[in-house]
N, C-alpha and C positions, 0 to 999 in steps of 0.2 A: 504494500500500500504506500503511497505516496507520504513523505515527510510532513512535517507544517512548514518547512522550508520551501517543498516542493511547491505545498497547494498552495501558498504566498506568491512565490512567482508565478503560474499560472493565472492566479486571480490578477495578478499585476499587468501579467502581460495582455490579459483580457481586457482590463481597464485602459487602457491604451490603444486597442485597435480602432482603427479605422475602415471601416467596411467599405466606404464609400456609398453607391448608389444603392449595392447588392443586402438582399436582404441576411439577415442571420436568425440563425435557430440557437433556440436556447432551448434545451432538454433534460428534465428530471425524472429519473426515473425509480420508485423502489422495487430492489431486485430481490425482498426476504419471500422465501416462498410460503405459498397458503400451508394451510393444517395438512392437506396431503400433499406436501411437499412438490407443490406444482409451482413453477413462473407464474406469474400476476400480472406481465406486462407485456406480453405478447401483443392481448388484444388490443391493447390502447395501441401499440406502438403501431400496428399495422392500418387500423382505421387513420386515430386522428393526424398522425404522420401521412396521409395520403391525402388524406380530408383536406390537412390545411395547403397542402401543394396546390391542391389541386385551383382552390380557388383564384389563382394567378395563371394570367393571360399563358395560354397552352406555346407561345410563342414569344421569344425576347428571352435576354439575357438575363434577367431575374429567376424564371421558369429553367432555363438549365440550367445556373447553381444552384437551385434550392433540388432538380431532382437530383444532381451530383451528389450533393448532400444528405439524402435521404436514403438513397444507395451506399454509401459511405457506412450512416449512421447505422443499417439495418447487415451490412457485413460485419463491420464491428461489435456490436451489441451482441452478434455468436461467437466471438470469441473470448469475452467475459470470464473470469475464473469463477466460480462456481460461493467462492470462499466470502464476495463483494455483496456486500449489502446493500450499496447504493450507488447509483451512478449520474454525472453530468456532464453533456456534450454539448457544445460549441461550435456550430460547423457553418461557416458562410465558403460556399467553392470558387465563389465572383472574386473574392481576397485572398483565397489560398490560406484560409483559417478553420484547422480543424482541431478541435482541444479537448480530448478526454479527460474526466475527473473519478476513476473508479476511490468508492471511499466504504472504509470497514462499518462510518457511520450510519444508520439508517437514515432512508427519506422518506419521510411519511406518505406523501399522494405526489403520484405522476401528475408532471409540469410538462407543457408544451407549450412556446412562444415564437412566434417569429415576428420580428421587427428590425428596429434599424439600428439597435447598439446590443450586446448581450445583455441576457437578463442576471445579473451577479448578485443581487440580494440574497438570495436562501442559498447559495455557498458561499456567500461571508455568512449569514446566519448560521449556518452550519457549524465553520470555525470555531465562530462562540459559544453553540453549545456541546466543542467537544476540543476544551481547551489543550494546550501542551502543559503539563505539570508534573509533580515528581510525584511517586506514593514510597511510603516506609513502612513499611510492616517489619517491629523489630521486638523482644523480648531481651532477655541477660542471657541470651545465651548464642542467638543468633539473629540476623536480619537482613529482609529483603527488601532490594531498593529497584523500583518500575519507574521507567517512563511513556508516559502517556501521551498521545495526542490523535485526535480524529478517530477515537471509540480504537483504536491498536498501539500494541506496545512500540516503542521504538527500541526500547536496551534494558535490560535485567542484570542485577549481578545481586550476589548473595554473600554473606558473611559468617564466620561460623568461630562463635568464642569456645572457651576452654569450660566443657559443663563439669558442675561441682555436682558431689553427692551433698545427701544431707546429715551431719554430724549430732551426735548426741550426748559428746560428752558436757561435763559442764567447768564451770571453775574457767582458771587462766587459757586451760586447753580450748574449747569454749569460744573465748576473747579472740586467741591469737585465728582461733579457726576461721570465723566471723569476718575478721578483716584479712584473712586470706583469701574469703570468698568476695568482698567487697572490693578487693584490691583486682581481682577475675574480672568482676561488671564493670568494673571505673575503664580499665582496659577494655574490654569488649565495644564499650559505650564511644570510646574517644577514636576506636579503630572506624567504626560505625559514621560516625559525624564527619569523621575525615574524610572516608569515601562518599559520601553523600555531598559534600561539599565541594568537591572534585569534579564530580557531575555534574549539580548546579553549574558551576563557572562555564565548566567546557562546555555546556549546553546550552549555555543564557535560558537557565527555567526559570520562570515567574513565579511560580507558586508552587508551596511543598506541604504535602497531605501526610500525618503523622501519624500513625495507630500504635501504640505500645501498651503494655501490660502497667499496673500500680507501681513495680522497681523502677522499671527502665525511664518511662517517662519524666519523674525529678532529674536521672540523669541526666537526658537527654537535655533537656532543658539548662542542666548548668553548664554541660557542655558546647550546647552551641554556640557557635561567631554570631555576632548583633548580623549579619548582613547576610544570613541563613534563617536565622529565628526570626528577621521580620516579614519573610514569605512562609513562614510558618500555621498552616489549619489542621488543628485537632483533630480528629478522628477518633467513633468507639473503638474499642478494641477487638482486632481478629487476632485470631489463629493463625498463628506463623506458618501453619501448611497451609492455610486459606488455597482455593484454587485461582490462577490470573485473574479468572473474568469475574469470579466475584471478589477482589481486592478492586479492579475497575468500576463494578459498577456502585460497593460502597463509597469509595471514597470522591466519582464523579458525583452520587446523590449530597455528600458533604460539601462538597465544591460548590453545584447550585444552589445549598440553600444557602453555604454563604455569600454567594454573590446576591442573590434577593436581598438579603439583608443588606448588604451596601452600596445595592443599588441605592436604596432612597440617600443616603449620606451622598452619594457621587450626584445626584441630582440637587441638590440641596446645594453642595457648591459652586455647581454649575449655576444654579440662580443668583447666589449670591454674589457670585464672581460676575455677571449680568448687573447686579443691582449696583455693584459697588463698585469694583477697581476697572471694570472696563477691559476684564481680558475673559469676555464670556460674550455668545450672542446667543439668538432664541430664534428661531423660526426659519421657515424651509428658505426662504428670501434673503435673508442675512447671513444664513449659514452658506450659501452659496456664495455671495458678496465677498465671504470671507474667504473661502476657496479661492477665489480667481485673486484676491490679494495676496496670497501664501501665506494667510493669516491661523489658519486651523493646525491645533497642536493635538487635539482628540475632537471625534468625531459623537456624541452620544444621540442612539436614536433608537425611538422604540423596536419594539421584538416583532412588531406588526407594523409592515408598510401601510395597513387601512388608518393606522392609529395619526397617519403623517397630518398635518392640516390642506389644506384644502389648494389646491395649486394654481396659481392668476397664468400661468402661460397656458397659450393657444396650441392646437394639435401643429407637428412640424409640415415643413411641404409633402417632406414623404410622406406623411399618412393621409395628407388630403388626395397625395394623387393617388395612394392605393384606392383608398374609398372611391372618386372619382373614376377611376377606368374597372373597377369590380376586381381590385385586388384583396387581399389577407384584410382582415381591419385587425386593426393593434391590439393584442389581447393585456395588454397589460394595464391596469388603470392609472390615470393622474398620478396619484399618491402611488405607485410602483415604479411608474419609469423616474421620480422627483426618489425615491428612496437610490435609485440602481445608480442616478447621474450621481449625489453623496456620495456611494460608496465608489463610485470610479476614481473622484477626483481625491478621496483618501487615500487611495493606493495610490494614486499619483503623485501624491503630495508628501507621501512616508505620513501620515497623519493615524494615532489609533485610532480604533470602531472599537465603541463600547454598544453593547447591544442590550436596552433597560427591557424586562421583563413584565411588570406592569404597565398598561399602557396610560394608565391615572396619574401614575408621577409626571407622567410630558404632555399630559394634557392642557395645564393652562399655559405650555409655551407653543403648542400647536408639532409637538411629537417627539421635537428636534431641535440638537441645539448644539453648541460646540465650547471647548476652551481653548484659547488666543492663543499664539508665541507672543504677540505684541500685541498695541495697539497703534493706532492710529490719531 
């Protein structure tokens, strides 16, 4: 499966094309199969993939790249590893743009768009909710260190201290035994942190998912460096044999609830930062304003393109002349292509995308909003 490096430059490179006249498809597909382990997406793919060709003039150059493409898409799509739970394609043939996105992460409902930029919102969405982070599942005696990103592991490594029995005598023997055995976990703990932070660095990971047993944890804790332990999120405790996928999908449910939780704090000084120093805007008009000044240092916007506010610009030439001569109409709405423009000119700008999960928090700034490098 593809890195978060990989699907970074992808999404990048996507955000930058230029089609020109020729239209592009933007394709999602979920590829889990039903309860009797059958594909799901055949039918879709064969109807409304012909469907929507087809409504474009049977002649001109728009009509051959989109059937180039359809061909393209429906050779590809067999040969899928089986292993892929979701998938997204990018194909305009008018450009010589074709960009596969196989991802371990699930898609919920097949997508089908063709228009005049790609459709990149629900894989940056996706991104966000299946971030790159570290997980530790660690005890006194040994610990495993994952990394995560896009619902698959990227690297594993495991650790293995020196296991004590349990002693019974008492007195000095006792004492000295005790801090025999504390003197084991203090090492185990410090071998433990070192390799974890090793990783962090070489990896530039963001955020570290902690699970430990009643010992370990004070450890761990006195042991960290300040610049490990401030991407540090708690976790209950597993089972150091835990199986991968369920150490993944604990510690991504920890993940999300604490991003919910800070979502409203991250929203909160986005307003403030709006109300007061002048290195914040609000709404789909300003936050683009800011965009084409290279003013956007993060991007936040709600988890629902419908949540956007309402968009003052008029349909482009190219969709008038589609509608006009009985071509495709644009499947995308206002508030979807005003979300997709966002998030193109983020990746073009190296700008982050915070993606807020309720959509009430950005309601009364109309969805969207950003924080400054500067001001103006």
């Amino acid at each position: 499966m593809p890195i978060t490096e990989q699907l970074t430059a992808q999404l990048d490179r996507l955000a930058s094309t230029d089609t020109g006249p020729f239209p592009v498809i933007s394709l999602y597909l979920n590829l889990q199969p039903n309860e009797r382990g059958r594909d799901q997406f055949e039918p879709f793919l064969r109807k409304e993939l012909a469907d929507r060709v087809a409504t474009y003039p049977a002649s001109g150059p728009e009509r051959e790249s989109l059937d180039r493409d359809a061909d393209k898409i429906r050779d590809y799509v067999g040969t899928v590893d089986a292993s892929v739970n979701g998938l997204a394609v990018f194909a305009c043939g008018g450009a010589d743009l074709f960009e596969a996105v196989p991802l371990a992460a699930p898609i919920d409902d097949h997508r089908l768009y063709i228009s005049d930029q790609p459709h990149l919102y629900p894989l940056a969405r996706l991104l966000d909710q299946y971030p790159r982070y570290a997980a530790l599942v660690a005890d006194t005696n040994s610990a495993r260190i994952f990394v995560f990103a896009a619902n698959s592991v990227e690297r594993t490594e495991q650790i293995e201290g020196t296991k004590t029995k349990h002693h019974k005598r008492g007195g000095w023997s006792q004492a000295r035994y005790q801090r025999h055995t504390e003197n084991f976990h203090v090492h185990h703990v410090k071998e433990v942190v070192d390799t974890l932070a090793r990783i962090v660095r070489e990896d530039a990971i963001p955020t570290v998912l902690v699970s430990g047993d009643d010992v370990v944890r004070p450890l761990l804790r006195e042991h960290m460096p300040k610049e490990i332990a401030d991407r540090v999120i708690e976790t209950d405790s597993m089972d150091i044999r835990a199986p991968q996928h369920e150490v993944l999908t604990a510690t991504l449910a920890t993940l999300r609830e604490h991003d919910a939780t800070t979502d409203r704090e991250r929203v909160d000084e986005l307003i403030g930062a709006y109300r007061g120093s002048g290195l914040g805007c609000v709404g789909i008009d300003a936050v683009k304003r800011a965009f084409e000044m290279g003013q956007v240092d993060e991007l936040i916007i709600a988890a629902s393109p419908q949540a956007l506010g309402a968009t003052k610009g008029k349909s482009t030439k190219r969709e008038s002349a589609e509608a006009a001569d009985g071509g495709a109409q644009p499947e995308r709405s206002p508030q979807e292509r005003a979300a997709d423009e966002l998030i193109a000119q983020a990746h073009n700008t190296s700008a982050k995308i915070r993606f807020i999960e309720d959509p009430s928090l950005l309601a009364p700034i109309g969805g969207v909003g950003a924080f400054l490098r500067f001001k103006l």
